[in-house]
DSSP file (Angstrom, degrees, kcal/mol; ACC not computed):
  #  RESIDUE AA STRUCTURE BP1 BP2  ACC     N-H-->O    O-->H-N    N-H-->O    O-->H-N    TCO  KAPPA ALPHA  PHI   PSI    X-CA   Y-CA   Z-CA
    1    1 A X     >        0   0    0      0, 0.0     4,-3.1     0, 0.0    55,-0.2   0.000 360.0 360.0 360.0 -38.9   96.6   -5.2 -149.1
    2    2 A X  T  4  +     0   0    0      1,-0.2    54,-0.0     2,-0.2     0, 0.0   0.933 360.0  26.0 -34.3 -67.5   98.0   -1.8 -149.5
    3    3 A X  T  4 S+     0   0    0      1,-0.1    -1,-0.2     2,-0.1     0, 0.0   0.865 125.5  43.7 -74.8 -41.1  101.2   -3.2 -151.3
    4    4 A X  T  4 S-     0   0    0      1,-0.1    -2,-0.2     0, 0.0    -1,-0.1   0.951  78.8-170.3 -73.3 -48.9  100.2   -6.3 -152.8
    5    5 A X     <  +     0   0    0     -4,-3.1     2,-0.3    50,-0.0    -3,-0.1   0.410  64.3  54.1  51.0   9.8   96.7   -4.8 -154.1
    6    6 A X        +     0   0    0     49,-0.2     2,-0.2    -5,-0.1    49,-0.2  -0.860  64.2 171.3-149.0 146.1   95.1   -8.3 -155.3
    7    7 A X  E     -A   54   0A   0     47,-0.9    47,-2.1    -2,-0.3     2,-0.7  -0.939  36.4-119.6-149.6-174.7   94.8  -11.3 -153.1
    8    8 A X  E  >  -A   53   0A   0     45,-0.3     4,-1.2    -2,-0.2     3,-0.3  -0.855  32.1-129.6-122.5 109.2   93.1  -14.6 -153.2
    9    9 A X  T  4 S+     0   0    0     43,-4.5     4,-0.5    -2,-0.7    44,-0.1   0.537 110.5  61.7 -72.6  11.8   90.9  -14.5 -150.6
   10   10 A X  T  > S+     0   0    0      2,-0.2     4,-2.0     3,-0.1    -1,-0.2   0.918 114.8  48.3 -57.1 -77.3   92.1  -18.0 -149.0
   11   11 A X  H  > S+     0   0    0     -3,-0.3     4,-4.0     2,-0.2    -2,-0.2   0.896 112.7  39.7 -13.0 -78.9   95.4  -15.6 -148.9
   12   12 A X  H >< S+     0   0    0     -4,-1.2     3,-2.0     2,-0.2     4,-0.2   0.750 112.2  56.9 -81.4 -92.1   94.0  -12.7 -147.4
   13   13 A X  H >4 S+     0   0    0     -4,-0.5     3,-0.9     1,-0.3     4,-0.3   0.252 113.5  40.7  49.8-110.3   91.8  -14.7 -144.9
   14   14 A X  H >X S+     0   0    0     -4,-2.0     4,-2.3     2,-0.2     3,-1.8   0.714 114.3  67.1 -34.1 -43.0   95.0  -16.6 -143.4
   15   15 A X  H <X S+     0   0    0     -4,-4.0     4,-1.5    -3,-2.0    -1,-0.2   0.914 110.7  31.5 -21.2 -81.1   96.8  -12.8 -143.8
   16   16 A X  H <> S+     0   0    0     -3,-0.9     4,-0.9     2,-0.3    -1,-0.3   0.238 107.9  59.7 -42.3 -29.3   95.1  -11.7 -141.6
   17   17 A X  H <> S+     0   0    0     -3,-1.8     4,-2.3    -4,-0.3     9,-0.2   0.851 111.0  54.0-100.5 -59.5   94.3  -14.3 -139.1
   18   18 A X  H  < S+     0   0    0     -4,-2.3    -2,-0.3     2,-0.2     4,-0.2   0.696 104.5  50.9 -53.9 -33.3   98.3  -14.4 -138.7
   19   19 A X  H >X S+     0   0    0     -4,-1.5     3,-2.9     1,-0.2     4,-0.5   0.997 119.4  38.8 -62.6 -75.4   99.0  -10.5 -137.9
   20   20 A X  H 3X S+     0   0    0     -4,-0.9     4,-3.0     1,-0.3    -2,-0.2   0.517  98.4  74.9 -93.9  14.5   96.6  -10.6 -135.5
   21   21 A X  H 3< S+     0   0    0     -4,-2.3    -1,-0.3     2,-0.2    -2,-0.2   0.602 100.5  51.6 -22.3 -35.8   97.6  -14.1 -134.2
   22   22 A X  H <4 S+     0   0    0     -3,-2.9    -2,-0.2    -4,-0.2    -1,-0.2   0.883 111.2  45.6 -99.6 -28.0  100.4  -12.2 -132.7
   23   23 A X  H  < S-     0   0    0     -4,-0.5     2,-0.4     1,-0.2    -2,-0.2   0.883 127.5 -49.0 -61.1 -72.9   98.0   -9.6 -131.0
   24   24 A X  S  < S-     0   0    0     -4,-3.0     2,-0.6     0, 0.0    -1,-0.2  -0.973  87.1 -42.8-169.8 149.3   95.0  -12.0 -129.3
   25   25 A X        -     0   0    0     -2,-0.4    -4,-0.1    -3,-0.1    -5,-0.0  -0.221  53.9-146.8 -39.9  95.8   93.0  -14.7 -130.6
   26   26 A X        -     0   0    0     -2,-0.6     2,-0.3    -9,-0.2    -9,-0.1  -0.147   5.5-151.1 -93.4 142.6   91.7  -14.3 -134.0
   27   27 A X    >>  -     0   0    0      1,-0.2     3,-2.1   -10,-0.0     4,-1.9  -0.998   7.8-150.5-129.7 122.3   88.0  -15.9 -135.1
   28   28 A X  H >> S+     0   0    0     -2,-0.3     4,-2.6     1,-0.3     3,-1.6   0.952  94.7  61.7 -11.7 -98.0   87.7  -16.7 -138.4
   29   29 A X  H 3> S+     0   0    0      1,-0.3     4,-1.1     2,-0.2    -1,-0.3   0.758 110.6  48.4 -25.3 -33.3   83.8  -16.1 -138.7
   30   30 A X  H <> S+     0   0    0     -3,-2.1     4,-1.0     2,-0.3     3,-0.3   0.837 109.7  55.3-114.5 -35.4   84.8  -12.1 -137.7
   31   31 A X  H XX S+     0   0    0     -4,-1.9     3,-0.9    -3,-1.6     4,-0.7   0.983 108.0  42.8 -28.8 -77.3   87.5  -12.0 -140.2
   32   32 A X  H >X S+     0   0    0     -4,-2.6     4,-1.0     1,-0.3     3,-0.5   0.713 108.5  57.1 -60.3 -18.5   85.6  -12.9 -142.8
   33   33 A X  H 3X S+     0   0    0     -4,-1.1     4,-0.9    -5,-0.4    -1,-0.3   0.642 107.7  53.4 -89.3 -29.6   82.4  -10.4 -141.8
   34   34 A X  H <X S+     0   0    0     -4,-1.0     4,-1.0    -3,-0.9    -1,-0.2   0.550 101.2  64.5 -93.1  -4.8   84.8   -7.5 -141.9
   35   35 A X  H << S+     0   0    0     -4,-0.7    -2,-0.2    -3,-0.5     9,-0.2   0.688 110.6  34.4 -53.7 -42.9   85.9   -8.7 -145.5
   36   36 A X  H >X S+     0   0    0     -4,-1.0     4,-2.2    -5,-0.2     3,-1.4   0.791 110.9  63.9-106.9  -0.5   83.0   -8.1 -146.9
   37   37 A X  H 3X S+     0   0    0     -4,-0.9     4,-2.6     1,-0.3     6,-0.3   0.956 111.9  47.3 -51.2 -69.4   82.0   -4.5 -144.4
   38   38 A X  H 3<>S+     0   0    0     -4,-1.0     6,-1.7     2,-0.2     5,-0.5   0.456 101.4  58.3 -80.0  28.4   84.8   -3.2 -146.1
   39   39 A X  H X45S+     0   0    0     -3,-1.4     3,-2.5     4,-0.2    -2,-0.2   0.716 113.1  47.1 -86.1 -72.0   83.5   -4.5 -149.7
   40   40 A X  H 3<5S+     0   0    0     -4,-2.2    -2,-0.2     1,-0.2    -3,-0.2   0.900 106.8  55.8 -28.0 -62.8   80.4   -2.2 -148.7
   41   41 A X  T 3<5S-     0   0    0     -4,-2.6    -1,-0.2    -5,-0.2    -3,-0.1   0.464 115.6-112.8 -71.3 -10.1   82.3    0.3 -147.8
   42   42 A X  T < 5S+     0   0    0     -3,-2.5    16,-0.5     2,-0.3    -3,-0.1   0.396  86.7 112.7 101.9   2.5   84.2    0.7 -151.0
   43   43 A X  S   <S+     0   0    0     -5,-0.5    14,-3.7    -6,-0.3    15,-0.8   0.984  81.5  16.5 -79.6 -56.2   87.4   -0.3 -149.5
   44   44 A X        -     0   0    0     -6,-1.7    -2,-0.3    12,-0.2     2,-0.2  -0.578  62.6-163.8 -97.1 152.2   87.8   -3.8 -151.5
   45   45 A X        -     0   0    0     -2,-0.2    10,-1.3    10,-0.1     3,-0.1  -0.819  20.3-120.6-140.5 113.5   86.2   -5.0 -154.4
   46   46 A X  B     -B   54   0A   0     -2,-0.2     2,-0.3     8,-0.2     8,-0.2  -0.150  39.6-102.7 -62.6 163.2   86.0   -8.9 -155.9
   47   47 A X        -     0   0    0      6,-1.5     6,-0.2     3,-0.5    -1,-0.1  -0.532  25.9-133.5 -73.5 133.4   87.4   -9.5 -159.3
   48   48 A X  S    S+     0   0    0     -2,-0.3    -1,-0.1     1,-0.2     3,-0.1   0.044 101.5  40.3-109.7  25.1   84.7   -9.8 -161.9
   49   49 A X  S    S+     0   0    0      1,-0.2     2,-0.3     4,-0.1    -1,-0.2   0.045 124.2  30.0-135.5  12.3   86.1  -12.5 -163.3
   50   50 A X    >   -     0   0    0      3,-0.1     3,-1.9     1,-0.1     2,-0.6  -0.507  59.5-165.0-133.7 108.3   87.2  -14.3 -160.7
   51   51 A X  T 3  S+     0   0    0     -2,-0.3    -1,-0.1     1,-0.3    -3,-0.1   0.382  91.8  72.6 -66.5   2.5   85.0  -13.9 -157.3
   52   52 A X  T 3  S+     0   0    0     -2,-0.6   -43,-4.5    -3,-0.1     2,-0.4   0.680  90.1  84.1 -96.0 -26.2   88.1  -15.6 -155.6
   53   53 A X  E <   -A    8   0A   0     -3,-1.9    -6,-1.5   -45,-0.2     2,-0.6  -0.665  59.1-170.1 -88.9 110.9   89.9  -12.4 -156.2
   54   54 A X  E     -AB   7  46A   0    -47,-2.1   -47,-0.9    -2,-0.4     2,-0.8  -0.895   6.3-157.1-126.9 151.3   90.0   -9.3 -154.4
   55   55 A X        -     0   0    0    -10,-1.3     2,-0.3    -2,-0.6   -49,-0.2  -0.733  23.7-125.2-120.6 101.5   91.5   -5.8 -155.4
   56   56 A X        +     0   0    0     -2,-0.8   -12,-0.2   -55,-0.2   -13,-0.1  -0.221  32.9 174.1 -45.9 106.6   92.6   -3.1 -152.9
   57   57 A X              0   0    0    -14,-3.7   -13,-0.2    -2,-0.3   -14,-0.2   0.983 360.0 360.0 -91.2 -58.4   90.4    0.2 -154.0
   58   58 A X              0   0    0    -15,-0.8    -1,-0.2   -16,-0.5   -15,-0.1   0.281 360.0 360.0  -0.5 360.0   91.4    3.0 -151.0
């Protein structure tokens, strides 16, 4: 996210699932619940006009 600083959360979803694919079996559901922890947290933000969209803030 660092480098890119938008992704398409379809994108960052699968991103994600594949890096730690290589590590140990990745669940979906836990992915996604730590998408939006670090939306709270100020880390990420969606695109306000496209909700599809999300913008590295950090």
């Amino acid at each position: 996210m660092k480098s890119r600083k938008v992704l398409a959360y379809q994108q960052l979803v699968l991103e994600c699932a594949e890096q730690l694919g290589r590590m140990f079996k990745s669940d979906v559901k836990a992915i996604k619940k730590r998408i939006e922890d670090l939306i709270t947290r100020d880390y990420l933000e969606r695109d306000k006009d496209n909700p599809n969209l999300f913008k590295y803030l950090a």
